[in-house]
C-alpha positions as CSV (number, residue, x, y, z in Angstrom):
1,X,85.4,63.6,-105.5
2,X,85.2,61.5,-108.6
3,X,82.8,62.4,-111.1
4,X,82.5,60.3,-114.3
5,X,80.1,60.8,-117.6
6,X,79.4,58.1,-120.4
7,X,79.5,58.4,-123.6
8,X,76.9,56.2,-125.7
9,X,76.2,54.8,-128.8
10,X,72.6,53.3,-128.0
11,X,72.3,51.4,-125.0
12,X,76.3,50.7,-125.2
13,X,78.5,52.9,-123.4
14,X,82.0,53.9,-125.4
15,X,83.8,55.6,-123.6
16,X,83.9,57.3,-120.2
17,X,85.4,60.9,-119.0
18,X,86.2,61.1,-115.4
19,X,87.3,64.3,-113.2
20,X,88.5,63.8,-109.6
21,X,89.1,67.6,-109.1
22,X,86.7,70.1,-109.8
23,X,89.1,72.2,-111.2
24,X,87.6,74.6,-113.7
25,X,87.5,77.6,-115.0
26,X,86.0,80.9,-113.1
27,X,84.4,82.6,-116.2
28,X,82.0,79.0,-116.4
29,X,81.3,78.3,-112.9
30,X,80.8,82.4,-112.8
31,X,78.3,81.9,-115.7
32,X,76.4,79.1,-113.9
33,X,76.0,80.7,-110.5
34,X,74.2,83.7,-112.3
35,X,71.8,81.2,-114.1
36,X,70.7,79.8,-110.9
37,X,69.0,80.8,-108.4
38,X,70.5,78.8,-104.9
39,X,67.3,79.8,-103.0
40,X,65.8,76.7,-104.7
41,X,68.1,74.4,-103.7
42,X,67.0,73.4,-100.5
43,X,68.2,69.8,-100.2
44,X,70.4,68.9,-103.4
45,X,67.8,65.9,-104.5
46,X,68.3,64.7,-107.8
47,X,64.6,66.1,-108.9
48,X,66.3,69.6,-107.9
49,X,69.6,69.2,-109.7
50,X,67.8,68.3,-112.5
51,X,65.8,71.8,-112.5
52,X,69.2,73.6,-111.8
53,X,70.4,71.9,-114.7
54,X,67.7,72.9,-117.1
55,X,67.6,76.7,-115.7
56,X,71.3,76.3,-117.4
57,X,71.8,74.5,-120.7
58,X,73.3,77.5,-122.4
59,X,76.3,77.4,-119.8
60,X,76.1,73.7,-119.1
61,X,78.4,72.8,-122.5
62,X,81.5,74.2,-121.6
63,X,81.2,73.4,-118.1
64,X,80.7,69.9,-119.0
65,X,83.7,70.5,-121.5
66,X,86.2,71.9,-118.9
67,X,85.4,69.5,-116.1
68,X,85.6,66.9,-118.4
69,X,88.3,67.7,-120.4
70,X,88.7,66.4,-124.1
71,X,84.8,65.3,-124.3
72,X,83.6,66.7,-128.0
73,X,80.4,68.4,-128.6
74,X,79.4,65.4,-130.4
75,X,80.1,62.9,-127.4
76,X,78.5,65.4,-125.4
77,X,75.1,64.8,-127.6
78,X,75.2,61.3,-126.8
79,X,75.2,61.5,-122.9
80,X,72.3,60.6,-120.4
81,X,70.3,63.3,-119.2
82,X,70.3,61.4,-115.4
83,X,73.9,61.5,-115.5
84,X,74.5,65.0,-116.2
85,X,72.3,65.5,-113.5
86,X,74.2,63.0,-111.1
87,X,77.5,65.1,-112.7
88,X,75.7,68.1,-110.8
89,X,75.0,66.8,-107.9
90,X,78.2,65.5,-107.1
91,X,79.4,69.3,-107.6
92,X,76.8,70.5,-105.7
93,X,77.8,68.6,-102.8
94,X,81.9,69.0,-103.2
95,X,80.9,72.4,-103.2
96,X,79.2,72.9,-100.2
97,X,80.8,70.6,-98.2
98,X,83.8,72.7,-99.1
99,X,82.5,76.2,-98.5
100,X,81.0,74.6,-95.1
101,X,84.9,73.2,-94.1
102,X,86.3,76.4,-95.2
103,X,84.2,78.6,-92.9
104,X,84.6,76.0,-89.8
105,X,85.9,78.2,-87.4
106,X,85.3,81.3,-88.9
107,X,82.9,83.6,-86.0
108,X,80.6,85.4,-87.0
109,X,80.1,89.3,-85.8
């Protein structure tokens, strides 16, 4: 997985974060899960990502901030709204492409 988010001024990008590892901490991806609601998420399209992202702003900052670490409040600010939501569904999918290989083999009762 490589995940990367621009930082602008205007139409010129500045400078760019990139994480290859989701690696973050459980006390934020904690905090997201209980601001979404999975039931919507029916086939991770960018028009649902983006809803999953709004249901979440409050927690979305330091998520952002931990997966991508060293990005300021202030570069933050002066992100695209698309990529955020392209940020999210790269996790989405890392994510349940990982819970699906993790339960491969697993039988049910």
């Amino acid at each position: 997985m490589n995940l990367k988010l621009n930082v602008y001024d205007g139409k010129t990008v500045v400078k760019t974060y990139t994480a290859e590892t989701l690696d973050c901490e459980f006390g934020i991806v904690e905090d997201i899960l209980d601001a979404l609601n999975t039931d919507d998420i029916k086939t991770g399209s960018k028009k649902e990502i983006g809803f999953m992202v709004l249901k979440c702003m409050k927690q979305l900052k330091p998520f952002l901030k931990d997966l991508f670490y060293g990005i300021t409040d202030e570069e933050l600010r002066k992100t695209k709204t698309s990529e955020i939501i392209d940020v999210f569904k790269g996790v989405f999918e890392f994510a349940t492409g990982e819970i699906a290989s993790a339960t491969e083999g697993i039988e049910k009762n």
